[in-house]
Every structure is written in structure tokens, then in C-alpha cells.
C-alpha positions in Angstrom: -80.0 260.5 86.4 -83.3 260.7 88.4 -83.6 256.8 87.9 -80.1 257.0 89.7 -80.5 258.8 92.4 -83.7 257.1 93.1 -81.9 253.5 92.9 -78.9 254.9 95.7 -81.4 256.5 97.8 -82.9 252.8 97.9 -79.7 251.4 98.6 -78.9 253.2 101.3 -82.1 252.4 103.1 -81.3 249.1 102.4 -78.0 248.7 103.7 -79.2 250.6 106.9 -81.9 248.0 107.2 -79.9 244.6 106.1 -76.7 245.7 108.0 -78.3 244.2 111.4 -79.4 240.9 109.3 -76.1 240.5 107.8 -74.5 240.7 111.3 -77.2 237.9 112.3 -76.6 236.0 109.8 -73.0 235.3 110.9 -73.7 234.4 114.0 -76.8 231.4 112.6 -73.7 230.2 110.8 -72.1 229.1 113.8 -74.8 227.0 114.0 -76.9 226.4 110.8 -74.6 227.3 107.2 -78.0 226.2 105.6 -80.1 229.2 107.2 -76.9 231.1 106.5 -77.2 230.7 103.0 -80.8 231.5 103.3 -80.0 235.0 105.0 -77.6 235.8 102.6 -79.7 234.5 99.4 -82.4 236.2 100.5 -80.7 239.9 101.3 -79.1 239.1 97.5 -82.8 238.2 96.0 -83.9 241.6 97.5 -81.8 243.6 96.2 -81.6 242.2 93.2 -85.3 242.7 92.6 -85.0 246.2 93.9 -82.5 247.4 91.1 -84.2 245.7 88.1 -87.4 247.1 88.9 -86.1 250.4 89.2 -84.0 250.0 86.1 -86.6 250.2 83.9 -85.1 246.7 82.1 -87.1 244.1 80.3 -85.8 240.8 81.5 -85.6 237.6 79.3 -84.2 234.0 81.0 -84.5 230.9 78.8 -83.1 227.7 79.5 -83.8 227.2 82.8 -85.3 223.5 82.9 -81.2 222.8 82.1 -80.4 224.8 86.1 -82.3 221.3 87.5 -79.7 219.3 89.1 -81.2 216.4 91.0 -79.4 217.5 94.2 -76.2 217.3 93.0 -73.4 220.2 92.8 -73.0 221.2 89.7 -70.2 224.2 88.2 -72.0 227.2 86.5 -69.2 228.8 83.6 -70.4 231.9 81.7 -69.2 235.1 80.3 -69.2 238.4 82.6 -70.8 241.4 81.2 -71.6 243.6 84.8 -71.2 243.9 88.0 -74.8 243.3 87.7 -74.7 240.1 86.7 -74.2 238.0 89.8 -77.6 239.8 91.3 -79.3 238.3 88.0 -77.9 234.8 88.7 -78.8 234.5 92.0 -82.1 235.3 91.6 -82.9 232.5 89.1 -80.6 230.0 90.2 -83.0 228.6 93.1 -80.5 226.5 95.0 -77.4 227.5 97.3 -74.6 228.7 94.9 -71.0 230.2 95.8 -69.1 232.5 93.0 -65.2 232.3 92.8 -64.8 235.8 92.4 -62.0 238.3 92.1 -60.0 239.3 94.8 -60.9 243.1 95.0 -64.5 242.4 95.5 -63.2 241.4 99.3 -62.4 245.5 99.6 -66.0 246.3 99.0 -68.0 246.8 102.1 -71.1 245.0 102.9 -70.7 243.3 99.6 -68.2 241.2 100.9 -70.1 240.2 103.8 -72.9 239.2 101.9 -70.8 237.0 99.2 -68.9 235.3 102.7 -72.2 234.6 103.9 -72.8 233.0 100.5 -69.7 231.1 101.2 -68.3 232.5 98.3 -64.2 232.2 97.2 -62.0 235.1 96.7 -59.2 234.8 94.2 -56.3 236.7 93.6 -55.4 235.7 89.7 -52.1 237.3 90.1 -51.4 235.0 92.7 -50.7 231.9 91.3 -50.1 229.9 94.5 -53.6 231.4 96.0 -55.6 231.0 93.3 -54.4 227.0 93.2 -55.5 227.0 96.4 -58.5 228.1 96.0 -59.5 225.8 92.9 -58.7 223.3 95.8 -61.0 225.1 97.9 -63.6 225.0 95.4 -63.3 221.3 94.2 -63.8 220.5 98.0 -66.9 222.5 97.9 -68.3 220.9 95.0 -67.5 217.3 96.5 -69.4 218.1 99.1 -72.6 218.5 97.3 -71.9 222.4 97.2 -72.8 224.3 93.6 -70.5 226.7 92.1 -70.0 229.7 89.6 -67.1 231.0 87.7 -66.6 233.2 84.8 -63.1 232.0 83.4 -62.6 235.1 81.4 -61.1 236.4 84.4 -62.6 240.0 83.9 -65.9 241.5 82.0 -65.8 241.3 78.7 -66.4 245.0 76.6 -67.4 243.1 73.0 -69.6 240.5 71.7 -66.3 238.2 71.5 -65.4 236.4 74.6 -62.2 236.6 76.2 -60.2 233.5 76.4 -61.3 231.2 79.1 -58.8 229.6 82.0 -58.2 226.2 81.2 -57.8 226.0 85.5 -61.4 227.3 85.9 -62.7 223.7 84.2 -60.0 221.9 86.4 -63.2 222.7 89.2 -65.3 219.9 87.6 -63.2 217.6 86.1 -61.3 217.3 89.5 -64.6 217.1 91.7 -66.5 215.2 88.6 -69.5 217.2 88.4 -71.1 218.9 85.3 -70.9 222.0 83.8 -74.0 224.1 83.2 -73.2 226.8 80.9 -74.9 230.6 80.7 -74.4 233.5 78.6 -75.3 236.8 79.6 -76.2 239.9 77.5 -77.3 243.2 78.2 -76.5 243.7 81.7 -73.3 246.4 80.7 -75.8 248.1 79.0 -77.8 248.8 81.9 -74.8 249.8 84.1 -71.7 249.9 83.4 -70.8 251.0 79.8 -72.4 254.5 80.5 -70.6 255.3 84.4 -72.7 255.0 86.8 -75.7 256.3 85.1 -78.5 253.3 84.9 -79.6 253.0 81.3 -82.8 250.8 80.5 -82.2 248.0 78.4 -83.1 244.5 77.0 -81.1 241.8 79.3 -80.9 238.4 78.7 -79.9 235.2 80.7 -79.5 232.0 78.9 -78.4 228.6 80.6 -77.4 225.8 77.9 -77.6 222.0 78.3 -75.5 220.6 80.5 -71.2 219.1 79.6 -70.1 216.5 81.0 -66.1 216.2 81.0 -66.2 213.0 81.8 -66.7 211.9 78.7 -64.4 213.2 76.7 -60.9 211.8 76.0 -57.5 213.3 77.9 -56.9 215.5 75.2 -60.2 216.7 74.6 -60.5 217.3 78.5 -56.8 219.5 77.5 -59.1 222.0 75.4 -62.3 221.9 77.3 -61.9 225.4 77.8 -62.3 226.2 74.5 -64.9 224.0 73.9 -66.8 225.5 76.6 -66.2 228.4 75.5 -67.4 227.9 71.4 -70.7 226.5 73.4 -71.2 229.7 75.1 -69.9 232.0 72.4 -72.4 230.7 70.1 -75.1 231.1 72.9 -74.5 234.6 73.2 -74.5 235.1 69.5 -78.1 233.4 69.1 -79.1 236.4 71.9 -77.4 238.8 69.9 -80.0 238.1 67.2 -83.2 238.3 69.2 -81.9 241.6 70.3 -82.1 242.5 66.2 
């Protein structure tokens, strides 16, 4: 609880401090998205380091001579275990990255500004016409040398099985031709989530596999790509699982 308080008392200092920044950081747009994206990485990095320091977690990331991408856009897919895992990702992805994320997270204050800054997408799964649009949105992005992140199970997952992954999520990168780098995440709904909004120190781990490339498989492999992914990263998480033991 003390670890807690301590962490929203942080926050709040922070959000008093980076509110003027974020507000900046719009207005640079107008002028410079690249120092955009550095505002808004660098508010995200800060943060991010705040909270896992104060969590009391021991961070392990593996894998990530397969995040190099030559200057090319490239599509991150991976399961979602927290709200804490997009802070994790940004931290040790070292290049501009958008998320597609869900729809309600353009409700939250000051975390939406910070994810538009990012240039991130907000989709509405329920929607299907909007969330067409913005795969088309996103595939734009990525054809412009822009890198991206999903999490196609559409929601955290609360077990060591992932959930089913959208088949439209992959449409992203066969439709703008770019690879797939997959990561699997553990731990991270251990430190906050599964226990309210008490932080609980644990072991979290971030693992980003060798890169897919859709392009060469066959039509109706490219039909069950999602799955495929989906084994790849399964089995990732499962090879975690047993370090934890």
C-alpha cells in the first residue's frame, strides 16, 4: 500500500510538471511530428522508469537484437497482460512507434494526449466500419516508413493461454508489406492489475522473437497467419513461463 501511495504521489507531481510539455508538444507538431514524437517518447520513457523503479520489479528483456529494423517500419504483435505493458514497450523499443489501441483509452485524461502525441490509433472493435478504417489508417502509416504495435487479442489476457488473435490485425502488414516482429509479455498483471490497484513486486519479462515475413507464405497460409503468429508467441510465453519456475 505504502509502495502505492508513494507511486500516485509521484504521478501527480508528474502530471503537474509534464502537463505544460504535453501542451508544447502539440504545438512543435505543427511544425516538427519528429520532435513531437520525441516529446511524447520522452514524457512516456519517464514515466515509465518512474513506476518500475518504484515497483520494486526485477526486469528481464531478451531478444532485442530482433527490434533492429534497418529503417524500415515494421508491425509489433504480442499478447497484453497490463495496462503496464505499453510503458515497458516504449522504453525498449528505441525508435518512433504508434499502438492501435482500444477505444476507451481516448476517455483517459492526459493519457490520451500523450498516446496522440505518439500518433497513436484509437479503435472502437465494436465498430466494424471504424475499426476498417482505421486498419486503413494504420497500413498508411506503415507505408510511410511509420512502425506500429497491436495486440490482436483485442483485450488482456487473465491466463497463460492466449486469446484468439484477429485475423484483421495481420491484414496491417500484409497490406503495407512489412514484417512482423513478435513479443510476449509476462508478469506485468502481476505487478498491477491482478491484485486492484495495489502494486505487487514481481518478476517481468519482455521477449521479442525473430522476425515473419508474410510475404512468403502462400494465400492460404497468409488466411491463418493469425494463428500462426499466434503458436509463435504462445510458445514464447511458455519458454518465460519456465524461467519463472
Amino acid at each position: 500500500m505504502i509502495r502505492a501511495i508513494v507511486v500516485l504521489v509521484l504521478f501527480i507531481i508528474f502530471l503537474i510538471v509534464t502537463f505544460p510539455i504535453v501542451l508544447f508538444g502539440f504545438l512543435v507538431g505543427t511544425v516538427s511530428m519528429k520532435l513531437r514524437y520525441k516529446i511524447a517518447r520522452g514524457i512516456a520513457c519517464f514515466a515509465s522508469n518512474v513506476f518500475y523503479t518504484f515497483s520494486g520489479s526485477n526486469i528481464t528483456v531478451n531478444g532485442l537484437e530482433n527490434v533492429e529494423r534497418n529503417g524500415k517500419a515494421v508491425l509489433f504483435v504480442g499478447n497484453h497482460k497490463s495496462y503496464m505493458d505499453i510503458p515497458l514497450l516504449i522504453k525498449h523499443i528505441p525508435y518512433p512507434l504508434a499502438f492501435i489501441a482500444k477505444v476507451d483509452l481516448k476517455k483517459v485524461p492526459f493519457v490520451s494526449q500523450v498516446m496522440t502525441l505518439l500518433g497513436c490509433l484509437f479503435m472502437d472493435r465494436a465498430n466494424v466500419r471504424q475499426s476498417l478504417e482505421i486498419i486503413k489508417e494504420g497500413v498508411t502509416k506503415l507505408k510511410r516508413g511509420e512502425s506500429l504495435l497491436i495486440f490482436p487479442e483485442g483485450t488482456r489476457s487473465k491466463s497463460n493461454t492466449l486469446l484468439p488473435f484477429k485475423q484483421g490485425s495481420l491484414k496491417l502488414a500484409e497490406k503495407a508489406n512489412v514484417l512482423i516482429i513478435p513479443f510476449a509479455l509476462k508478469g506485468t498483471d502481476e505487478l498491477f492489475g491482478n491484485h486492484g490497484f495495489r502494486i505487487t513486486p514481481s518478476n517481468v519479462s519482455l521477449t521479442f522473437g525473430a522476425p515473419i515475413d508474410l510475404s512468403q507464405m502462400s494465400i492460404e497460409e497468409k488466411k491463418k497467419s493469425a494463428h500462426y503468429v499466434q503458436e509463435i508467441i504462445q510458445a514464447m510465453y511458455l519458454e518465460m513461463d519456465k524461467s519463472f519456475c
